[in-house]
C-alpha positions as CSV (number, residue, x, y, z in Angstrom):
1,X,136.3,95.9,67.3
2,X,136.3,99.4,67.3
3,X,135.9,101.5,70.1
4,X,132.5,103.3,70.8
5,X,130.8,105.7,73.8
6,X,128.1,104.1,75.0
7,X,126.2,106.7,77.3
8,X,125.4,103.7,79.2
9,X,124.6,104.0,83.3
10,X,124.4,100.4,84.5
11,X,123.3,99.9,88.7
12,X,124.9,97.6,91.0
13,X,127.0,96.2,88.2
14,X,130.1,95.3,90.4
15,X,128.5,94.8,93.6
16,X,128.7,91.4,94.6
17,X,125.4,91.6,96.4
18,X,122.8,93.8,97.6
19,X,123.5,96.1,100.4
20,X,121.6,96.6,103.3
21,X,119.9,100.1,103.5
22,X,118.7,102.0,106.4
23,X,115.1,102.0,107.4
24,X,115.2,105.6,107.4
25,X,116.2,105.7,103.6
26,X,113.7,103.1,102.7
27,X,110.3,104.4,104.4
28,X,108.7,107.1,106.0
29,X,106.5,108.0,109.0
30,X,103.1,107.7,107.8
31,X,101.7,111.7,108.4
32,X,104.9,113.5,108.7
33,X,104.9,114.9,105.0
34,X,106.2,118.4,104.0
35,X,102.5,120.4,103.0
36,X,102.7,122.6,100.5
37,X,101.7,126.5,100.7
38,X,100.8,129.6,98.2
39,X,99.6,133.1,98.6
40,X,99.2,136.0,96.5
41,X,101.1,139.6,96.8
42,X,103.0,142.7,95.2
43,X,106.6,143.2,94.9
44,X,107.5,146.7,94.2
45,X,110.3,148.8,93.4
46,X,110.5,147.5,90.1
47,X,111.7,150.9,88.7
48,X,109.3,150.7,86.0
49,X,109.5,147.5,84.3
50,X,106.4,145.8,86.6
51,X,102.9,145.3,85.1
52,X,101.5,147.5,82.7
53,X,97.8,148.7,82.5
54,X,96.8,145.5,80.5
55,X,96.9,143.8,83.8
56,X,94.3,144.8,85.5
57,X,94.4,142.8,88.9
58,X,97.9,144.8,90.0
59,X,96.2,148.0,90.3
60,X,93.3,146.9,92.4
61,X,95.4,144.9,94.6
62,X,97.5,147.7,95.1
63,X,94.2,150.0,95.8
64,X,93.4,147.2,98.7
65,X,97.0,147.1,100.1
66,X,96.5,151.4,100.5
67,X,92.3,151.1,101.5
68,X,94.0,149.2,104.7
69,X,96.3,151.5,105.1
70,X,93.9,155.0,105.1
71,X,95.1,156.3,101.8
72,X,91.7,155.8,99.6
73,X,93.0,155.3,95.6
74,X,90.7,154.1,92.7
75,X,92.1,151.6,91.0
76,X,91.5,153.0,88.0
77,X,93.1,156.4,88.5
78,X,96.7,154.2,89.8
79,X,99.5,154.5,87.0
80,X,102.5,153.3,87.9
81,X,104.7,150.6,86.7
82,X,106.8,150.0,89.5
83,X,105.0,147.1,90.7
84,X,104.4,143.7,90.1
85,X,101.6,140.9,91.2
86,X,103.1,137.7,92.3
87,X,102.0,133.9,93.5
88,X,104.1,133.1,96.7
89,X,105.0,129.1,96.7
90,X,106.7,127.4,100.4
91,X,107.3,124.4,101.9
92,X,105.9,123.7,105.1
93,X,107.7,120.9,107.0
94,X,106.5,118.2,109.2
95,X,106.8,120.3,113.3
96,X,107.1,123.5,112.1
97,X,106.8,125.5,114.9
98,X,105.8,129.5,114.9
99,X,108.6,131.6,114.3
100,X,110.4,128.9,112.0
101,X,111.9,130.4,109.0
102,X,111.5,129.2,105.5
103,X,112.0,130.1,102.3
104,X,109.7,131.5,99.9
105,X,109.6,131.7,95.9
106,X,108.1,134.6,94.0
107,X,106.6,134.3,90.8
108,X,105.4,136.8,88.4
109,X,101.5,136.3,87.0
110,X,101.1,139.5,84.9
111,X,103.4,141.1,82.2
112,X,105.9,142.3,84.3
113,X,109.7,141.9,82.6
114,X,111.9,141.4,85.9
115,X,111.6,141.3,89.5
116,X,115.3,142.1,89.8
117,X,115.8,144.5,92.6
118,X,112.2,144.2,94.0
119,X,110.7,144.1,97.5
120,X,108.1,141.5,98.5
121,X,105.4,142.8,100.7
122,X,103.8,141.2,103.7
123,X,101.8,138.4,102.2
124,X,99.5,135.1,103.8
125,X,100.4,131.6,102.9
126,X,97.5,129.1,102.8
127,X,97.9,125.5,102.9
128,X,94.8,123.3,101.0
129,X,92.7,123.4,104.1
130,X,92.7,127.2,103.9
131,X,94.2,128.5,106.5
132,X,96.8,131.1,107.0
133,X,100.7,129.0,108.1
134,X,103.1,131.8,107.5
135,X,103.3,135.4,106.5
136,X,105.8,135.8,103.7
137,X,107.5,139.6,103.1
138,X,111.2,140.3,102.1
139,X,113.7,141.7,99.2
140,X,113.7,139.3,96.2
141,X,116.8,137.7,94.6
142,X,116.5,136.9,91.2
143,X,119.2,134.1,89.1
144,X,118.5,136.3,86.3
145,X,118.6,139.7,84.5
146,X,117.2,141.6,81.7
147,X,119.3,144.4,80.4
148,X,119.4,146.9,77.2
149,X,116.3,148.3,75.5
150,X,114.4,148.0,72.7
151,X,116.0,145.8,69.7
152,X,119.2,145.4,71.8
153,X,118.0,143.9,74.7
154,X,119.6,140.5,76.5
155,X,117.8,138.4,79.1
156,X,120.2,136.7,81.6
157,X,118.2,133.1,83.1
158,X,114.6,133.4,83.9
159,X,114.4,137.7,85.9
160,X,110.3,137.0,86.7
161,X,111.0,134.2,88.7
162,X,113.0,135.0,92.2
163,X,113.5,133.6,95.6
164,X,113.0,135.2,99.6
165,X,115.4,133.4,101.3
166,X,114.6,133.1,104.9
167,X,111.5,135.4,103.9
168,X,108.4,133.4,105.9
169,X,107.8,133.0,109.0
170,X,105.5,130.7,110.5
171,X,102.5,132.0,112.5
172,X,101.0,128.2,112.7
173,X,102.2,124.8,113.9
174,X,101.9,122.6,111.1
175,X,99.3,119.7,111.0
176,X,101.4,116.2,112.5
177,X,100.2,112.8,113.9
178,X,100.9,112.5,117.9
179,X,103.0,109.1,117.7
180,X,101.2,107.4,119.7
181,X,100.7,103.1,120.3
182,X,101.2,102.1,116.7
183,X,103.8,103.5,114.3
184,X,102.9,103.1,110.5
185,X,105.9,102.7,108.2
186,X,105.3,104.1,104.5
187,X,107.8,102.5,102.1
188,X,108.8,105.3,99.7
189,X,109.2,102.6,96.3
190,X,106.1,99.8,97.4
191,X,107.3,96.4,97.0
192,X,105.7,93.0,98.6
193,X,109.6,91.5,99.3
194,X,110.4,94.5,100.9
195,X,107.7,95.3,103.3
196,X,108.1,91.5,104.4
197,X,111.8,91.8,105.3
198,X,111.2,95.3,107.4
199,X,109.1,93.4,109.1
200,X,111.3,90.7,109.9
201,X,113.8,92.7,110.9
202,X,112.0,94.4,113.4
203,X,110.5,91.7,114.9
204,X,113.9,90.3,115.1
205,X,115.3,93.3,116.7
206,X,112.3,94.2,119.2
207,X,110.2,91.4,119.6
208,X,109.6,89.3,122.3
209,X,109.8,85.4,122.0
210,X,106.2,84.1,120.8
211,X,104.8,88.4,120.0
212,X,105.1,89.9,116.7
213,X,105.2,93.7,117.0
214,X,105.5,94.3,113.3
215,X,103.2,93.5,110.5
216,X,103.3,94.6,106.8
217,X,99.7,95.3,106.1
218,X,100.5,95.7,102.2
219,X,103.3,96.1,99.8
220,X,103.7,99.9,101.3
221,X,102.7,99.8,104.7
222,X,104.3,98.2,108.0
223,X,102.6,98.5,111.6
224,X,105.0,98.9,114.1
225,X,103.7,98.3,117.7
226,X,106.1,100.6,120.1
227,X,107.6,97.9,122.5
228,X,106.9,98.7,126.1
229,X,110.5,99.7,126.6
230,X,109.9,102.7,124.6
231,X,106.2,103.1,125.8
232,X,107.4,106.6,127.2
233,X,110.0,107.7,124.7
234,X,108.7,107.0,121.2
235,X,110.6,109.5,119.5
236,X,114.0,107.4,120.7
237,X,112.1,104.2,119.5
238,X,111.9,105.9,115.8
239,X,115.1,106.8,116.4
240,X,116.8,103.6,116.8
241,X,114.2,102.0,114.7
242,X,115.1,103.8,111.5
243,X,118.8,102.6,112.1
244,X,117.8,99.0,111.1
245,X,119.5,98.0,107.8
246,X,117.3,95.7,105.3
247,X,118.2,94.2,101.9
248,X,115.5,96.0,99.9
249,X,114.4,94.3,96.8
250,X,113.5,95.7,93.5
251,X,111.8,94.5,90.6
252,X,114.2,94.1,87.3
253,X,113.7,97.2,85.4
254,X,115.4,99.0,81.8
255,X,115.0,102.4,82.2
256,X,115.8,104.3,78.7
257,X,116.1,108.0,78.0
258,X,115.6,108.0,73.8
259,X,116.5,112.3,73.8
260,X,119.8,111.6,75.7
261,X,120.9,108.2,74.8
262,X,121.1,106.9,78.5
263,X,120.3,103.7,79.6
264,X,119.9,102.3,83.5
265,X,119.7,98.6,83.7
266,X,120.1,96.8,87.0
267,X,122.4,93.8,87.5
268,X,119.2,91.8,88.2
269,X,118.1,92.0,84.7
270,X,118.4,88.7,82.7
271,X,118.4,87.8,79.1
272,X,116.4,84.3,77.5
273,X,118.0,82.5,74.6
274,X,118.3,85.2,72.2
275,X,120.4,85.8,68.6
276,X,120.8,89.5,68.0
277,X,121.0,90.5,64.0
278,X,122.5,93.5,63.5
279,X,123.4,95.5,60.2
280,X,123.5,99.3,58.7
281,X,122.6,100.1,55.2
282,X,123.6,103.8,54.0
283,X,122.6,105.6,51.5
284,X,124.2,108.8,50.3
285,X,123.7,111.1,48.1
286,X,125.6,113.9,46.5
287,X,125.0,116.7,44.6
288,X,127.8,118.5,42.5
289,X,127.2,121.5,39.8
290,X,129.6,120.8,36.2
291,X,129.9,123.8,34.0
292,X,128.2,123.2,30.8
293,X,129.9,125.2,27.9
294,X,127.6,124.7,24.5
295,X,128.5,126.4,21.3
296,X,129.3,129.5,21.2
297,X,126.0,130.2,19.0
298,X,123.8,128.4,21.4
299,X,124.6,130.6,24.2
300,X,126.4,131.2,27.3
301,X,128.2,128.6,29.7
302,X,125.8,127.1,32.5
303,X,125.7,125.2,35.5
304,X,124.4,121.8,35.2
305,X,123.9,120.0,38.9
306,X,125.2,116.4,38.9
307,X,124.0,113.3,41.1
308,X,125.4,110.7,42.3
309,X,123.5,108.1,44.3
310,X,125.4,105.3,46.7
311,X,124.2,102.7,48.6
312,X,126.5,101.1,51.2
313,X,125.4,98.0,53.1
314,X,127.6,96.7,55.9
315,X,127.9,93.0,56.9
316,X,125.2,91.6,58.8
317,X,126.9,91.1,62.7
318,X,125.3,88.8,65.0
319,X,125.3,87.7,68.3
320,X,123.6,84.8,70.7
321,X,123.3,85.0,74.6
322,X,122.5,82.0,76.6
323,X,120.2,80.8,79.2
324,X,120.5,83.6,82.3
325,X,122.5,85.8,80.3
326,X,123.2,88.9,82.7
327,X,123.0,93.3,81.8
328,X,127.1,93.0,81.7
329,X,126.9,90.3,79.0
330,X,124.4,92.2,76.9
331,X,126.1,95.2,77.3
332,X,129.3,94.1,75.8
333,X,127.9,91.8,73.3
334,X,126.2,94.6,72.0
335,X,129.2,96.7,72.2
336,X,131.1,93.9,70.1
337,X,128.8,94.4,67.1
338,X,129.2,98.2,66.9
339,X,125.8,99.4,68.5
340,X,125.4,102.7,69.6
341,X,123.5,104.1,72.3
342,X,120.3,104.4,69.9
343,X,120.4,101.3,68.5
344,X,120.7,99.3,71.9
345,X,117.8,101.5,72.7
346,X,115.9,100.0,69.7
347,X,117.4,96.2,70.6
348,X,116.0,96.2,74.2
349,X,112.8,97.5,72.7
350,X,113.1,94.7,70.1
351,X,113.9,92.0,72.9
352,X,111.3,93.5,74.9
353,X,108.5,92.8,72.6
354,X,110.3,89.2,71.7
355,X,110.0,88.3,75.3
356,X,113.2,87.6,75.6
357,X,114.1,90.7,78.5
358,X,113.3,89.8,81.6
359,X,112.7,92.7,82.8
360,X,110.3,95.8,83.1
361,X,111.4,98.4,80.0
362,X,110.2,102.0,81.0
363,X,111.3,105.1,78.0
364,X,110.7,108.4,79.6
């Protein structure tokens, strides 16, 4: 059998069963959630490779920006190419309090070449409900750079794309749920088996005999009652609570990457009564050039392209897997027969449609 590189990723293969994961790692407060913020502003000092003309929002923003400041400027009558309009993009977390720092990124919306070496100023970040969260201002680091002019120009990584570390500040809590009487639980991956056992567990661990103080409402939500131990201290009863280990399930699932080759299979994933056929046919063709050398009345020697045409078929390898056949078994049968990473890609999809993989086969 010869040896092959199977760009093969397979989960949980060795373990010899599934391991309890913290509650923490497996769900989330329902309404603590990151929310998402964007604003508009100018970065300048761009020494005069920010917008041009052509775009036509920079110099009216910039005329704003100087209105509010007492220096009156058409628009129209503003030349210079030293700045650039940006969107502002941050992350507001869950209990963000005013004078929290976060970082801010910076991206270029008109025809401006770099931002390398320019100053963001004082900006608003919205969040969907429109209001203002944080004010965003700051000097902009860029992972990129152009350099050179003209025909002998190089661009290092992406230069109108750059980051403000550190360069917001919040000016508004952010919106989060009061923990109150009932904690909900949000699973971050939904799953029926799952939600049941959290629930168990924390019964187990904070429940009175003959009360239930969690339910699993669905396959991605649990209702925790807080016990009246922690009536007074919820936040240490979310603290110990996500502590709690559970054996999460997951369904059986074949995830395939066709551009790279890589294939995830869990150890959970099971094989019906199958024979596998396997074979390669080749055909190659060449093409060669012969010097033709005719009579010396007819003419001059010539080139005269030859083909050749050859088919190559190789034996026909099979294989057969058995009743509960597990990934490990497939893998190296597979491997036994010479399959590379593309064609056990098109045997799952093969067994797939056969029904013969138990399992869920997603290609992204």
């Amino acid at each position: 059998m010869r040896r092959i590189a199977l760009c093969l990723a397979i989960a949980a293969l060795v373990a010899p069963a599934p391991c309890a994961t913290r509650l923490k790692d497996l769900a989330g407060i329902e309404g603590v959630r990151d929310n998402q913020l964007v604003g508009y502003g100018l970065v300048v000092g761009l020494a005069g490779k920010g917008d041009t003309q052509q775009t036509v929002f920079s110099p009216q923003s910039l005329a704003n920006l100087l209105e509010r400041m007492g220096v009156s400027v058409p628009g129209a009558t503003i030349r210079t190419k030293d700045m650039a309009a940006v969107m502002i993009t941050a992350t507001l977390p869950p209990f963000a309090q005013p004078g929290i720092r976060l970082d801010v990124t910076a991206a270029a919306i008109g025809d401006a070449t770099t931002l390398q070496g320019g100053v963001l100023l004082l900006a608003p970040l919205k969040a969907a409900d429109g209001q203002v969260y944080a004010a965003a201002q700051g000097a902009v680091v860029t992972g990129g750079f152009t350099a050179g002019g003209g025909g002998a120009s190089q661009t290092v990584n992406h230069p109108t794309v750059g980051r403000v570390p550190s360069g917001a500040i919040v000016e508004r809590p952010a919106p989060s749920p009061g923990i109150k009487g009932v904690v909900h639980l949000q699973l971050r991956y939904a799953d029926f088996t799952t939600a049941s056992r959290i629930a168990a567990a924390l019964n187990s661990r904070y429940s009175a005999p003959g009360t239930l103080l969690a339910r699993a409402e669905n396959s991605a939500l649990v209702s925790v009652q807080i016990p009246p131990l922690y009536a007074l201290r919820p936040i240490d009863f979310i603290a110990d609570m996500e502590m709690v280990t559970v054996d999460a399930d997951r369904p059986a699932r074949v995830v395939v990457n066709e551009r790279t080759g890589t294939i995830v299979m869990g150890r959970d994933v099971h094989i019906s009564p199958v024979a596998i056929l396997h074979g390669n046919l080749t055909v190659e063709i060449q093409t060669g050039l012969e010097l033709s050398q005719p009579p010396l009345a007819a003419g001059n020697p010539a080139a005269v392209a030859k083909v050749s045409v050859e088919a190559k078929e190789a034996p026909a390898r099979n294989i057969m897997l058995n009743q509960g056949a597990t990934v490990e078994e497939l893998v190296r049968a597979l491997a036994a027969i010479g399959s590379t990473p593309r064609d056990v890609i098109a045997i799952l999809q093969n067994l797939r449609a056969a029904g013969a993989l138990e399992a869920d086969l997603e290609v992204i």
